[in-house]
C-alpha positions in Angstrom: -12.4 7.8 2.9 -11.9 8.0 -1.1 -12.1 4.5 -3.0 -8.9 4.9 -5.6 -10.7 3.6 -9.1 -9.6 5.0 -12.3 -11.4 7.2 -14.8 -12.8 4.8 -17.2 -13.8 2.3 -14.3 -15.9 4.8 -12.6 -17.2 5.8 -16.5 -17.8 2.2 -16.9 -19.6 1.6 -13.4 -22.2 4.9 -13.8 -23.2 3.3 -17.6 -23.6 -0.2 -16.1 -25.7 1.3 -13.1 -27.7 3.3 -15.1 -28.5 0.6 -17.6 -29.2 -2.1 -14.7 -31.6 1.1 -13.0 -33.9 1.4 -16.4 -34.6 -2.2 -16.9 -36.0 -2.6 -13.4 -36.2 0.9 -12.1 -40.3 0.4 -12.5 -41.1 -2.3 -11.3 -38.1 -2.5 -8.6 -40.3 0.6 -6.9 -43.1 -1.6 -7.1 -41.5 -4.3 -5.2 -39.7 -1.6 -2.4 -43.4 0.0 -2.2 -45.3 -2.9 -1.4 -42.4 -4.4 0.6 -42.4 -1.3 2.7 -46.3 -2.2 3.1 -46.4 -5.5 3.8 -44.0 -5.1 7.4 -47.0 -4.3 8.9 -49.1 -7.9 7.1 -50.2 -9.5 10.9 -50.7 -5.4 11.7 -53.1 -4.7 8.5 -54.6 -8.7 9.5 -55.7 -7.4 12.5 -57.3 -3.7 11.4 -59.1 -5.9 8.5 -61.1 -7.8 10.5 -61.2 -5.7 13.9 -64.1 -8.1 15.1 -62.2 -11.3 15.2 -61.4 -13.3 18.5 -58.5 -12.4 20.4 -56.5 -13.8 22.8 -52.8 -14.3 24.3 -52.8 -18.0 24.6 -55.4 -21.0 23.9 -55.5 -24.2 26.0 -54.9 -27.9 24.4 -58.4 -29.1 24.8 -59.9 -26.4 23.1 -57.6 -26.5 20.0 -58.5 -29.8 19.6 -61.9 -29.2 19.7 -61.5 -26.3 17.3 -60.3 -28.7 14.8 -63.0 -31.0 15.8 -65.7 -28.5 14.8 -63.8 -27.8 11.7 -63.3 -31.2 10.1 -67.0 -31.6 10.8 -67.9 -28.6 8.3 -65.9 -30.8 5.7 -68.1 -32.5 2.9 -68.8 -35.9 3.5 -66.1 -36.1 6.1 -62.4 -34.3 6.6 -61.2 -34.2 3.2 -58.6 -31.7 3.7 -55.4 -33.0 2.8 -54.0 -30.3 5.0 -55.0 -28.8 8.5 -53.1 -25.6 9.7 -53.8 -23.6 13.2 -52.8 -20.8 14.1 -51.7 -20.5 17.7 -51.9 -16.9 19.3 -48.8 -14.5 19.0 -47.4 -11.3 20.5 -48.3 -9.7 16.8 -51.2 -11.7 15.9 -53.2 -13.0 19.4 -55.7 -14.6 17.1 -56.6 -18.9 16.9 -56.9 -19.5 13.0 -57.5 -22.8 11.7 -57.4 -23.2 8.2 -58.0 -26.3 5.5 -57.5 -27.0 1.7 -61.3 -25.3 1.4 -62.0 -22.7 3.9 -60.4 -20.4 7.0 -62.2 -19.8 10.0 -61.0 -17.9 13.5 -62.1 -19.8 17.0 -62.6 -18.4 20.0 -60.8 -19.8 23.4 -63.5 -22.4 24.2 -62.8 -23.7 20.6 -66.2 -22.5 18.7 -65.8 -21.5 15.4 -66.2 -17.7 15.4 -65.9 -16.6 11.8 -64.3 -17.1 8.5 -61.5 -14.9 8.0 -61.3 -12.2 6.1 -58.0 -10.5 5.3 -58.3 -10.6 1.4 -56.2 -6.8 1.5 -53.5 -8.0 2.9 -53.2 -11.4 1.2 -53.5 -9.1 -2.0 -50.9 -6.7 -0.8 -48.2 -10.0 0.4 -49.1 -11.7 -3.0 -48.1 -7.9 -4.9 -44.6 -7.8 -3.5 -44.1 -11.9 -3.4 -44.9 -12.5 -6.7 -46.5 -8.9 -8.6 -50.3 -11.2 -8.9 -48.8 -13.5 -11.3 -48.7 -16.8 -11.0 -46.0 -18.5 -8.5 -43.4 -19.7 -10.1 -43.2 -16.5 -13.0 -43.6 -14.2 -10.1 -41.6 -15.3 -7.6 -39.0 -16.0 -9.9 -39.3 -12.3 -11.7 -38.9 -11.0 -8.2 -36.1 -13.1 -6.9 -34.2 -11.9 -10.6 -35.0 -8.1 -8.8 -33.5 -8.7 -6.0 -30.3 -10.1 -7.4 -30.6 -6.9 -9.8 -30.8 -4.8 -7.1 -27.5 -6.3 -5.6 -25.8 -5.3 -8.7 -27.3 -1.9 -8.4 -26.3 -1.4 -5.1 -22.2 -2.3 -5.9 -22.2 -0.4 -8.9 -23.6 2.7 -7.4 -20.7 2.2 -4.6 -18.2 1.5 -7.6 -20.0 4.7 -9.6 -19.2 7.1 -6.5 -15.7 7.1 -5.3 -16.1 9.4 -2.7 -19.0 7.9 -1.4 -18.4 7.5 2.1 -16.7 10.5 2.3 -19.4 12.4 1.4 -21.8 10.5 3.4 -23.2 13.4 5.4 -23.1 16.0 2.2 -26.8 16.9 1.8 -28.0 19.6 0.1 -31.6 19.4 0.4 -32.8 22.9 0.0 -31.7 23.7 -3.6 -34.8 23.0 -5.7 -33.0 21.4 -8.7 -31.6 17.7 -9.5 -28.6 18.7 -7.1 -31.3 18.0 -4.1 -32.3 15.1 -6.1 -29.2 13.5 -6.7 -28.0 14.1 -3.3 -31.1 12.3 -1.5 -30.2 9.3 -3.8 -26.8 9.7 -2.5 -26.9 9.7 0.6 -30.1 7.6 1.0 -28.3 4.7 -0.9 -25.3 4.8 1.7 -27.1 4.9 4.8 -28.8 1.9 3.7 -26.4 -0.6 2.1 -26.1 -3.1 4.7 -30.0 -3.4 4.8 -30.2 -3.4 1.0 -28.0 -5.7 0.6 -29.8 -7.5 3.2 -33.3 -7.3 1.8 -32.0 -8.0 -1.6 -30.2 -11.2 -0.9 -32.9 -12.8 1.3 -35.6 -11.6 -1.3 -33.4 -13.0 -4.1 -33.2 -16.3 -2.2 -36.8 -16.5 -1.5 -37.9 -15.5 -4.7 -36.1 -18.2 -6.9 -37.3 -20.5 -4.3 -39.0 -22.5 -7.6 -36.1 -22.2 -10.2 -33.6 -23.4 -7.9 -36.1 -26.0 -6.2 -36.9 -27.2 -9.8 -33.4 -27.7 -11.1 -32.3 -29.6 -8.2 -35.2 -32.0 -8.6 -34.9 -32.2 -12.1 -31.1 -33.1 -12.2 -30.7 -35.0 -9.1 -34.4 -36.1 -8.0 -35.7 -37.3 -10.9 -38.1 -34.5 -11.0 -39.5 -34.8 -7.0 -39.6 -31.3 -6.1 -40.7 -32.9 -2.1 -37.2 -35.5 -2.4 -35.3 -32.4 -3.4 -36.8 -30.1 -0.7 -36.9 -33.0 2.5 -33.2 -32.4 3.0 -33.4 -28.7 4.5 -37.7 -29.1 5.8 -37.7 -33.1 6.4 -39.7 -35.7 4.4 -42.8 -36.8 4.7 -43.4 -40.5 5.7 -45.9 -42.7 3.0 -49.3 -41.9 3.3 -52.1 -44.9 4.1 -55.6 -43.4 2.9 -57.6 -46.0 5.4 -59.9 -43.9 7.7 -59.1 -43.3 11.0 -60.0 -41.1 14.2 -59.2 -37.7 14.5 -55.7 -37.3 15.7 -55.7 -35.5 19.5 -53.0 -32.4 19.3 -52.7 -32.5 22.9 -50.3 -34.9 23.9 -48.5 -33.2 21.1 -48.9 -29.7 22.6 -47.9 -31.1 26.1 -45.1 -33.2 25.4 -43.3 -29.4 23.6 -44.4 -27.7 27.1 -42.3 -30.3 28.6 -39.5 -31.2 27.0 -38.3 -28.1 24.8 -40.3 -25.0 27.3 -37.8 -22.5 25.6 -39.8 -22.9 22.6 -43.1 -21.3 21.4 -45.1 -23.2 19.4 -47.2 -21.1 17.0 -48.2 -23.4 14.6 -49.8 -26.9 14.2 -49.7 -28.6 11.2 -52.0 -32.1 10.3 -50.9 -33.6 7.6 -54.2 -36.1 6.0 -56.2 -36.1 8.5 -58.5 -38.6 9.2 -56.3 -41.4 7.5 -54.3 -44.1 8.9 -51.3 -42.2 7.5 -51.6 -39.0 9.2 -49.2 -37.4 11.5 -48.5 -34.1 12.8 -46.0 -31.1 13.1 -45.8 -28.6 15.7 -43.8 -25.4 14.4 -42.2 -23.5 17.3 -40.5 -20.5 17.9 -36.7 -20.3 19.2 -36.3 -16.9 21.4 -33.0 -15.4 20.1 -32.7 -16.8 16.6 -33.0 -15.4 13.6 -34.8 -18.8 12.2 -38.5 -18.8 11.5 -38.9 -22.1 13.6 -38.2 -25.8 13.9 -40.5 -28.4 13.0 -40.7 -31.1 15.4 -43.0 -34.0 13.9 -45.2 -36.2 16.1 -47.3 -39.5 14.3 -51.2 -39.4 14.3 -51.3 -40.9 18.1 -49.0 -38.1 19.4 -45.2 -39.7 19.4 -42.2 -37.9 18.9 -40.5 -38.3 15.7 -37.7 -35.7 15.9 -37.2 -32.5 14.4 -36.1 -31.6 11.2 -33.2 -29.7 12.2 -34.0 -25.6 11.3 -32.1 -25.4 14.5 -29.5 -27.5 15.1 -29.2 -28.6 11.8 -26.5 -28.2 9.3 -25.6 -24.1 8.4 -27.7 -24.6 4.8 -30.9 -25.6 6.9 -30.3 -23.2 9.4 -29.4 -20.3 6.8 -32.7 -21.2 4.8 -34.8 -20.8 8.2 -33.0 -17.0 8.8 -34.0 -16.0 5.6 -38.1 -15.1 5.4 -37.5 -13.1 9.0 -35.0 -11.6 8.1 -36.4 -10.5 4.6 -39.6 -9.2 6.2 -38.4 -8.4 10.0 -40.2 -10.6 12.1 -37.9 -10.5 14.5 -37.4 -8.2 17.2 -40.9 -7.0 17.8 -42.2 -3.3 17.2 -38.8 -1.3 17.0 -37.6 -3.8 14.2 -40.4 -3.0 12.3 -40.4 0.4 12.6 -36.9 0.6 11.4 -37.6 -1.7 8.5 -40.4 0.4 7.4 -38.2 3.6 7.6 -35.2 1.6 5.8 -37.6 0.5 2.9 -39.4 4.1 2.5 -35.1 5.2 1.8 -35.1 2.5 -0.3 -38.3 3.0 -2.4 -37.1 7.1 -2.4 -33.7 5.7 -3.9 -35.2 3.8 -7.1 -37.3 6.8 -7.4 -34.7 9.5 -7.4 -32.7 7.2 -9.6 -34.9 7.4 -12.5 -35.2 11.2 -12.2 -31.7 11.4 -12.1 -31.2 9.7 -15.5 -34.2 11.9 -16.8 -32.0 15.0 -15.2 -28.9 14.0 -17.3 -30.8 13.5 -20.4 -32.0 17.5 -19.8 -28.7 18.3 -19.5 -27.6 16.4 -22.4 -30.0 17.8 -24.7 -32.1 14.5 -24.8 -35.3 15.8 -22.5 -38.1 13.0 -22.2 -41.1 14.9 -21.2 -43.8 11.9 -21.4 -41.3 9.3 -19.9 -41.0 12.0 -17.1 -44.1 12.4 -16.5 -45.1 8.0 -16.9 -42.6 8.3 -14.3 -44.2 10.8 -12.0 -47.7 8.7 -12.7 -45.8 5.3 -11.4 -44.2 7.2 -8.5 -47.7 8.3 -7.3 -50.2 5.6 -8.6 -48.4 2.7 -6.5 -48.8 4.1 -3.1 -52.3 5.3 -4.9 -53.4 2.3 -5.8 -52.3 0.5 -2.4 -54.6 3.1 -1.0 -57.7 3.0 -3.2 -57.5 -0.8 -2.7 -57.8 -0.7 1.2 -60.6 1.9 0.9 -62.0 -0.4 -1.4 -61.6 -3.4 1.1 -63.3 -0.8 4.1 -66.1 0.1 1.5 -67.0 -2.9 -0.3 -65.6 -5.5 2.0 -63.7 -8.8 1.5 -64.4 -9.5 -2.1 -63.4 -6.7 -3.8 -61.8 -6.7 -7.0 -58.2 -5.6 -5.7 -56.1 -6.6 -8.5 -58.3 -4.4 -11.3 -58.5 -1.9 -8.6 -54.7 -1.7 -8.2 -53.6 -1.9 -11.6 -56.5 0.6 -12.7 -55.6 3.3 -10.4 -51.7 2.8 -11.3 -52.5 3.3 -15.1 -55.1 5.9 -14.6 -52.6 8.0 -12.8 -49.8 7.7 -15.4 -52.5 8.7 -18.2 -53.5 11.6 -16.0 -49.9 12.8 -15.7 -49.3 12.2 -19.1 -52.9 14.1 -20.0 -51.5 17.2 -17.4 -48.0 17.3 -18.7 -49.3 17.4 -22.6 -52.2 20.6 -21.8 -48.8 22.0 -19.5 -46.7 22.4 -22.6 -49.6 23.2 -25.5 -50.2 26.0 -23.3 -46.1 27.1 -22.4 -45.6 26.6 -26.6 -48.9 29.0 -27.3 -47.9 31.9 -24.9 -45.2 31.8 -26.3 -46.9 32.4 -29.5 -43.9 30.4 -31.5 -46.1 27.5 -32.4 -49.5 26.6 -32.8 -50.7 23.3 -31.6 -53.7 21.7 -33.4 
């Protein structure tokens, strides 16, 4: 199959491609690397802290009690404006209960076990989320890559008119930028439909606060929680008076009851403690694509109704689709795998894209030795510094300094590439014996 475009359009698609690839080629590999990584985020969880409770299911009673025990570590009293548990999954069998202070795992009688510690992989989600920066300038630099990386995609299909017909063209043994482009090729067409995918769902995600912001500003009068209760539900007014504990098991019985197609797989208290608290139980729907539906219960354990991730209009139910199927959590173990092999193609693609612009500039006359070899540095130092983080989580433990760790190895690489490539051609120019570098 041969896409009919003319001359000048295809001349006009490769310059817009290659433009769009050098503003984010760096730090789109970052966000494909780390992506790639972070599949496996209840996996790595799990090898972090090896020790922790496990177990397939938890009964009512004992939750409650777990969150008992909790609220009476608070100071002076549950504080916490927020209470979250963790209910056991297929990929995480662990009972987690965490507040606005502190995050501890409980065993099945309800006992607090431990704190938990998974600082490496909250590091490694908060890299590809949001690149370490703060929310809202990260999230929203990352959702700007993904729609990048739309455009990127389209133009490369514009930029190669026989595209599809050379689908299967590899010629992977020839040790020049033939091999190179070719990988890039072909890599780039096999996975369209998931880049697409991935860069559409992380776009969404990522300018989660832009968009959020500008709705509430123009048509909220600035309340982000007004703007947002339309697709997740409101939140009734609080009343600060003190009050008991609310029991999560009438909750917890009343979804085994009345929706037993669900899994619930998260609890959610919301001011505990106060007159004004009430619950939500987030559960599972077998077969969907959404994350869950939040069904909402008062302090005493009534239902309230849900807010409609499920049944609700095609914006709410298109908003709950979109973190699983940005990161695959759906499908189990072969979904995974197959995202992880899809995001190593694309990571490989932004990587052979740089070295193919570097490859034309050789050809051209224009040959950027140090960019090159910056490049090489990034290409290595990422995974490398992904590495020498979790060693450094293994070695010296939960509060290690991962950020400066990252960054440090990343940088140190690039300087030693640079460092190798300069000695590389002060020794090629003096065999040579045409110049004589001081």
């Amino acid at each position: 199959m041969t896409i009919a475009l003319s001359k000048e359009t295809v001349r006009k698609a490769i310059s817009a491609h290659s433009a769009l690839g050098l503003v984010c080629c760096a730090l789109l590999y970052l966000i494909c690397a780390t992506g790639t990584a972070i599949v496996l985020y209840e996996e790595w969880q799990r090898f972090e802290q090896r020790d922790a409770p496990e177990m397939t299911a938890i009964a009512p009673a004992a939750i409650q009690r777990g969150i008992e025990n909790v609220l009476a570590t608070e100071s002076d009293g549950p504080t916490t404006t927020h209470l979250y548990v963790h209910l056991p999954t297929e990929d995480l069998p662990r009972t987690t209960i965490t507040t606005d202070t502190q995050a501890v795992h409980i065993d099945e009688s309800g006992s607090i076990a431990m704190p938990e510690e998974n600082a490496w992989a909250e590091f490694l989600l908060a890299l590809h989320y949001r690149l370490n920066l703060p929310a809202v300038v990260g999230m929203s630099l990352v959702g700007l890559f993904g729609a990048m990386l739309v455009a990127l995609t389209i133009s490369g299909i514009a930029a190669h008119p026989r595209i599809f017909r050379d689908a299967f063209r590899l010629r992977a043994r020839r040790g020049d930028d033939v091999a190179t482009l070719d990988w890039h090729n072909r890599l780039a067409v096999w996975t369209i439909p998931f880049a697409l995918a991935i860069a559409l769902t992380g776009t969404m995600i990522g300018l989660f606060y832009i968009s959020g912001s500008g709705l509430a500003a123009s048509a909220y009068g600035g309340d982000s929680e007004a703007a947002l209760a339309p697709v997740f539900g409101g939140e009734p007014e609080g009343d600060a008076s003190p009050a008991p504990i609310p029991d999560v098991a009438p909750a917890l019985s009343y979804m085994v009851r009345e929706y037993p197609e669900t899994r619930p797989y998260y609890v959610i208290l919301h001011d505990p403690g106060t007159a004004g608290q009430h619950m939500q139980i987030v559960a599972e729907h077998p077969r969907r694509l959404i994350f869950g539906e939040y069904y909402a219960f008062s302090g005493d354990g009534e239902f309230h109704g849900t807010a409609g991730m499920a049944d609700g209009t095609v914006g709410q139910q298109l908003a709950a689709s979109t973190y699983n199927l940005h990161f695959g959590n759906y499908g189990g173990l072969p979904v995974k795998i197959a995202y992880i092999l899809f995001g190593l193609a694309m990571t490989i693609v932004v990587a052979t894209g740089t070295f193919i612009w570097l490859d034309k500039r050789d050809r051209a006359g224009k040959p950027s030795t140090y960019l090159r070899a910056s490049w090489w540095g990034l290409v290595i130092g990422v995974p490398g510094g992904m590495a020498a983080t979790l060693i450094a989580r293994l070695t010296l433990g939960n509060d290690a300094p991962f950020i400066a760790i990252f960054w440090a190895v990343g940088l140190l690489t690039i300087g030693l590439w640079l460092i190798r490539t300069k000695r590389t051609q002060t020794t090629s120019i003096n065999r040579d014996g045409a110049i004589l570098v001081k």
